[in-house]
C-alpha positions, 0 to 999 in steps of 0.5 A: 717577882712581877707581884714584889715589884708591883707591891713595892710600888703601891707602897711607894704610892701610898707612903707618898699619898701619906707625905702629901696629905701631911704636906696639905695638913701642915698648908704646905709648911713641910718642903716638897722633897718629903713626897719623893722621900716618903715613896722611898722609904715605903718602897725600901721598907716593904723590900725589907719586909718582903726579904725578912718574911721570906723563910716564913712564907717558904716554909708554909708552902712545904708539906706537913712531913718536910722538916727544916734541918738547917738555915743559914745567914749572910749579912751584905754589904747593900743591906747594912742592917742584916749585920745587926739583924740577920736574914735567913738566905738559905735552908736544907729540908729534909723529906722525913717520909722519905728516909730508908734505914738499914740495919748493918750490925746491931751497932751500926745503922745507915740511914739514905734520904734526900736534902733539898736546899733553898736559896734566896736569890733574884729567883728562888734556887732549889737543889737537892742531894742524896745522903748517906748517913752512917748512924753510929760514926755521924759520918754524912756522905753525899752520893749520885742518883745511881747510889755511888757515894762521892767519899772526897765529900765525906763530912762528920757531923756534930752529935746535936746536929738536928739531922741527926735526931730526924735520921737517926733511930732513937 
């Protein structure tokens, strides 16, 4: 966090240079409010940039087997423009190396694995859930370390859900 804020202000101090130099250019026509106008808008310009570049950055730090099954968007009232244009705050990866399948009848498939969920915040959070996933009902029943399903949690899933194509035997 300490490098964000550094970054932002070296484009606050650079986009004021930029204002400055134009204020020497034009011999001082433009008024002198653009230098503190300018820094702000470089500062808010690379926060912008940062916010929206950070699903990216996160993703190329996972591992090559981690598969990301789900993002989400919240637009906010400070940051008007994630109404137009929507910033990924969170998603749900799925460790495809660690997912156990087991075969109850020859219609039924239930497949154990782990969800780790990440959320944009001051300080990136990161949560992770154990799965159970009934293959043939899409039923998806969060449980506890010990295997002990917590079934008032209990969710179906959509047939296109794209944890299901990771989990699931094809």
């Amino acid at each position: 966090m300490i490098w964000t804020i550094i970054a932002m202000i070296a484009a606050g101090l650079g986009a004021a240079g930029i204002a400055l130099i134009l204020r020497k250019i034009t011999g001082n026509l433009l008024p002198k409010w653009i230098i503190p106008v300018f820094a702000g808008a470089g500062m808010l310009g690379y926060q912008i940039s940062w916010e929206y570049a950070w699903f990216d950055h996160q993703q190329q730090r996972l591992p090559a087997e981690s598969v990301v099954v789900a993002t989400e968007t919240t637009p906010n009232a400070w940051r008007p423009w994630t109404h137009t244009f929507p910033m990924i705050t969170a998603f749900t990866v799925l460790d495809s190396n660690a997912i156990a399948q087991q075969r109850l009848n020859e219609h039924t498939t239930v497949a154990r694995f782990i969800l780790y969920r990440f959320e944009k915040q001051h300080v990136d959070r990161l949560s992770k859930q154990a799965y159970v996933l009934n293959c043939s009902t899409l039923e998806l029943i969060p449980t506890d370390l010990q295997g002990q399903a917590d079934l008032a949690q209990r969710r179906v899933l959509h047939a296109q859900d794209r944890l299901i194509n990771e989990v699931c035997p094809r």
